[in-house]
C-alpha positions in Angstrom: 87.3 111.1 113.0 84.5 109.2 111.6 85.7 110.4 107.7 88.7 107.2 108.0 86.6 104.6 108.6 86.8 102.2 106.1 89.2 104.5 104.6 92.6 103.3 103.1 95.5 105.4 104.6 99.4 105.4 104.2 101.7 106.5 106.5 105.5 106.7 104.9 107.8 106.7 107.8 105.3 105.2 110.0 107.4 102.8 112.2 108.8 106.0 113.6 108.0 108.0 116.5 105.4 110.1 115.3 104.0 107.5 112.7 103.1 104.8 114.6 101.6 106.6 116.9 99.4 108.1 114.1 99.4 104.7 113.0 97.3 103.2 116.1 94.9 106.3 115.8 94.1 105.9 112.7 93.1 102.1 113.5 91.4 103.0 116.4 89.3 105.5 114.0 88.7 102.1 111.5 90.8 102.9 108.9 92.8 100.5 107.0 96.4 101.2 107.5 99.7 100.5 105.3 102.6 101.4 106.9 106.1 102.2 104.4 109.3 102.8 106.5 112.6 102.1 105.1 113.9 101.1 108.7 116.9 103.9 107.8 119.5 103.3 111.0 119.3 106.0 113.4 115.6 107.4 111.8 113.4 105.9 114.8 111.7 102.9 112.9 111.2 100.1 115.4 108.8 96.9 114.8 107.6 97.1 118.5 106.2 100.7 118.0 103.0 99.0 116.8 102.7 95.8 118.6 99.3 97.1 119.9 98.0 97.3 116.3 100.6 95.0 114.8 98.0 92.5 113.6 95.9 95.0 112.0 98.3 97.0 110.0 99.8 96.1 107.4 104.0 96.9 107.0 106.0 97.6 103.9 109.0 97.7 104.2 110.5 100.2 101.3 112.0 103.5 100.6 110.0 106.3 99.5 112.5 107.4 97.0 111.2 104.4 95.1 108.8 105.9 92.8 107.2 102.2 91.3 107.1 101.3 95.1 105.1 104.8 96.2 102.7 104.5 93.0 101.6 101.2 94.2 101.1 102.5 97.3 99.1 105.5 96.6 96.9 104.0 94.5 93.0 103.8 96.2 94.2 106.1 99.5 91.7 108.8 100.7 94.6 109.9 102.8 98.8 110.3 102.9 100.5 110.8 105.2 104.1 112.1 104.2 106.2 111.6 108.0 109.3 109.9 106.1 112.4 111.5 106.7 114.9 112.7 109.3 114.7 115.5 111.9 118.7 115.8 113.2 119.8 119.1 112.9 123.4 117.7 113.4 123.7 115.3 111.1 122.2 117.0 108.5 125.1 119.6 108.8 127.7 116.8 108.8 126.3 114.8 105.2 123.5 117.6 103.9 123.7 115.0 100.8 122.2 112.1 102.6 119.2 114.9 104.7 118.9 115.9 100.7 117.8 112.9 99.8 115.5 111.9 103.0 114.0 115.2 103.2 113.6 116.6 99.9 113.7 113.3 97.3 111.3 111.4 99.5 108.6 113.8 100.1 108.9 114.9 96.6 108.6 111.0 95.1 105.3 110.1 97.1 103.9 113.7 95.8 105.2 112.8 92.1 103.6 109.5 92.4 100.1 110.7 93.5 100.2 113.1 91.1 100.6 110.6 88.8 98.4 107.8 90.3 95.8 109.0 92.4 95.0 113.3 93.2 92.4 113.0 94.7 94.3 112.2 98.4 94.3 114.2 101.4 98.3 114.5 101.7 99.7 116.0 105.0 103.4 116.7 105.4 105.2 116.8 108.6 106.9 120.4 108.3 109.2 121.8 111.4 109.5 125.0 113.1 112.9 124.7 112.2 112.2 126.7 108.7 111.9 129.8 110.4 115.4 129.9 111.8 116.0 132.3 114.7 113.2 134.2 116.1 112.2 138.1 115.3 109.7 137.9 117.6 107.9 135.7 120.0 105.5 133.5 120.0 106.0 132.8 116.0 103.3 133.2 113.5 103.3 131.6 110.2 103.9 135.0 108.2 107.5 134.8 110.4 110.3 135.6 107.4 111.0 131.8 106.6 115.2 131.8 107.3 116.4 128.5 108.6 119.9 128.1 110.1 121.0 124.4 109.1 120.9 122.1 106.0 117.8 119.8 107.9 115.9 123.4 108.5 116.4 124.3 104.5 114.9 120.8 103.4 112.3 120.6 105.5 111.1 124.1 104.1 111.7 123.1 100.3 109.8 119.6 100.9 107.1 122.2 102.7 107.3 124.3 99.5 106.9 121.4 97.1 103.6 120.6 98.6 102.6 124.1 98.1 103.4 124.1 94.4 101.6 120.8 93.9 98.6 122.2 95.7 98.9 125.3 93.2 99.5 123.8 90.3 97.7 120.1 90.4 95.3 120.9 92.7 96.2 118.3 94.7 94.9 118.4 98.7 98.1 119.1 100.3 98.5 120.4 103.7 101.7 121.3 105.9 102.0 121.2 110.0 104.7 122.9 111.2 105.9 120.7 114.3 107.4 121.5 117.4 109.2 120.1 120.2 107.2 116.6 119.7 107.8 114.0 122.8 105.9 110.6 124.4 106.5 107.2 124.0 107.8 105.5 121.0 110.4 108.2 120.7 113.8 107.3 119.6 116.1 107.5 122.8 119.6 105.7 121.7 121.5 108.6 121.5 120.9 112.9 121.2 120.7 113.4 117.1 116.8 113.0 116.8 116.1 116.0 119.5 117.1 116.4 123.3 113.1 115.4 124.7 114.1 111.5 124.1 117.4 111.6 124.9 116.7 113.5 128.3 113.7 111.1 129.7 116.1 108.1 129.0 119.0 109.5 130.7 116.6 110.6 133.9 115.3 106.8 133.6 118.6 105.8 133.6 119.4 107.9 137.0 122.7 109.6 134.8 123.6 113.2 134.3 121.7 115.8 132.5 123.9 118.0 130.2 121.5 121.4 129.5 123.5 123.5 127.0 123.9 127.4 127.2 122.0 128.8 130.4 119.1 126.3 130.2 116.6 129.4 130.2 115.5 128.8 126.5 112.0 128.8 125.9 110.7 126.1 123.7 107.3 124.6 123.1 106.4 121.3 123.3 103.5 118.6 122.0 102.8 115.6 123.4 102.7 113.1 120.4 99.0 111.8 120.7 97.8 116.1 120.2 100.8 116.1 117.2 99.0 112.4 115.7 95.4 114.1 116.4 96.1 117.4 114.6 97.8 115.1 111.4 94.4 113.7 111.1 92.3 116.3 111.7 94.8 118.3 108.8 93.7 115.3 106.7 90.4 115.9 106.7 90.4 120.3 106.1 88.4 121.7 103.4 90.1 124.6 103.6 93.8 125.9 104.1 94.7 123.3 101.4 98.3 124.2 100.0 99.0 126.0 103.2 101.5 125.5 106.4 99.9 125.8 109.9 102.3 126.0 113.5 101.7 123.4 115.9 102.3 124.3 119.5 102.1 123.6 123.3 99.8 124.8 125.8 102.4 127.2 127.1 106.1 127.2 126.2 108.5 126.0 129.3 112.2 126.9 129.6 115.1 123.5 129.2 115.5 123.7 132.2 111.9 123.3 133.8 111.5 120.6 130.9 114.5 118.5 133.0 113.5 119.5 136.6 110.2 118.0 135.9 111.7 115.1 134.4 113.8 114.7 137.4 110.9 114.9 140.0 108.9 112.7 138.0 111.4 109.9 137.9 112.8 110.4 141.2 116.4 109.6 140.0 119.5 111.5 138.0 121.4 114.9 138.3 121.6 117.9 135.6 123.9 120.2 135.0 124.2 124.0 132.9 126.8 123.2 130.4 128.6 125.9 127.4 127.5 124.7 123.5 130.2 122.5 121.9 130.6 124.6 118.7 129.1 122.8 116.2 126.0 123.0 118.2 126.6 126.8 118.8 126.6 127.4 115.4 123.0 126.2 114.8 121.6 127.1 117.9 118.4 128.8 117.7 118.1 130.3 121.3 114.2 130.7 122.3 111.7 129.6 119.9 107.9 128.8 120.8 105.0 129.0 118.2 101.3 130.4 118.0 98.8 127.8 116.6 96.1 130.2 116.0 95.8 129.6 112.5 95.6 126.3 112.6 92.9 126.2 116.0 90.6 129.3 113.5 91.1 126.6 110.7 90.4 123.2 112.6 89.4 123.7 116.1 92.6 121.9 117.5 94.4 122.5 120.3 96.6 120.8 122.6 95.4 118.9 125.6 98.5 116.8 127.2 100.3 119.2 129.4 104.3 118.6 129.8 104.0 117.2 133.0 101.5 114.7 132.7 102.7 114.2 129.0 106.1 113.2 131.0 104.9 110.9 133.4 103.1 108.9 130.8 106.3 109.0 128.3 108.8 107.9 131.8 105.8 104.9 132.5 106.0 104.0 128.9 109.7 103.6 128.8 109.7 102.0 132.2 107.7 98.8 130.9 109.1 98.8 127.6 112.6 99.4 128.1 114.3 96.4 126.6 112.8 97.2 122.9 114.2 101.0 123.3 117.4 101.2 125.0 
């Protein structure tokens, strides 16, 4: 990762899960960090998510929608990273005006404004398997028909598309990763709407009932967030596959239900239990879904290296001694 030192980097959303801890890579590497989060409730941000870098970042607080604020903040960066937004499938059915503006407004203002300010960074989008919708076939590869099943999955793929069409048009060094099921510490863990992996460990912590919905035999795959933050970077700094979208992925794909008895065994405490969908769940559920990162490992070299369960045990210790700044 030698290409960030001394490197100026932004990270828009990066008081978030996945942010700060690309955040205290990215230091660790010797780059010079800003950090823009608009500390949106219920998005993730949390001040304590960098206390081990907190002196060496520096923290804007700001919304990316703010096009002055995002050509300020562009200006001089070898490298952006474009993380802002929000990843609930549910909420986004229940005010698809407010994931509008999060998902598709904000990435679209921080491309506007290096367009304007500064093409020559290395931008890299946080994308979501979700923009493939249900499955044809398993694992999925990228040339997967593109169909997804809620408002969150729809602008995640148009924010994807707009980085594209910048790339195509500009010339600008965009790049898309498709994320998975992404889990570890700093994860947002007060309630269910920012995924099931966060919710789940604090529950287990917590020694309360699991709820697994359907049969609990749905495949997903999962990334530990320090392979998600390592593949970010290492999208940063591609010569090729500029303008394109790349799957992220696990080592091997695990079913909800072995996700949750490893939890259990690794915690020592709490119950679960096979429950039916509530129906607005139903209605957006995807069933299995696991990805092929082939394209991206031909393109980069990465590939995971956490497995699930020690991914687990470091997320559970993690929460364990930090619990007061999450719960």
């Amino acid at each position: 990762m030698d290409e960030y030192r001394g490197k100026k980097v932004l990270v828009t959303g990066g008081l978030g899960f996945v942010g700060s801890n690309l955040a205290i890579h990215l230091i660790e590497a010797g780059a010079s960090v800003t950090l823009v989060d608009s500390m949106e409730p219920n998005c993730g941000g949390n001040l304590f998510n960098i206390e081990p870098v907190k002196n060496k970042v520096e923290v804007i607080q700001g919304d990316v929608r703010d096009l002055p604020l995002m050509r300020r903040l562009v200006r001089g960066c070898g490298f952006v990273f474009s993380l802002a937004g929000s990843v609930s499938h549910i909420e986004s059915m229940q005010d698809p005006f407010k994931d509008l503006q999060l998902n598709c407004v904000g990435p679209l203002t921080v491309l506007e404004a290096c367009r304007e300010i500064n093409r020559d960074a290395s931008i890299v989008y946080s994308a979501t398997r979700q923009s493939y919708g249900r499955p044809q076939s398993l694992p999925i590869v990228e040339s997967h028909p593109l169909k997804p099943i809620d408002v969150n999955g729809i602008n995640k793929l148009a924010a994807e598309s707009y980085h594209r069409v910048y790339h195509q048009a500009y010339g600008m060094r965009t790049v898309s990763l498709r994320l998975v099921n992404t889990f570890g510490p700093r994860q947002f863990v007060r309630h269910s709407r920012q995924g099931f992996a966060g919710w789940f460990v604090r529950k287990a912590i917590d020694g309360e009932e699991i709820q697994v919905f359907g049969d609990g035999q749905q495949l997903r795959g999962f990334n530990y967030v320090d392979d998600v933050a390592r593949a970010l970077m290492i999208a940063g700094t591609m010569t090729d596959g500029r303008g394109e979208a790349f799957n992220l992925g696990g080592i091997e794909p695990f079913t909800l239900e072995h996700f949750v008895k490893v939890l259990l065994e690794i915690t020592g405490r709490g119950t679960y239990r096979i429950v039916p969908f509530p129906p607005e769940k139903k209605a957006i559920d995807i069933g299995s879904v696991y990805c092929a990162w082939t394209k991206f490992h031909e393109a980069s070299g990465w590939k995971p290296q956490v497995g699930l369960e020690a991914g687990l045990k470091r997320t559970v210790d993690y929460y364990q001694r930090f619990h007061a700044h999450y719960w």
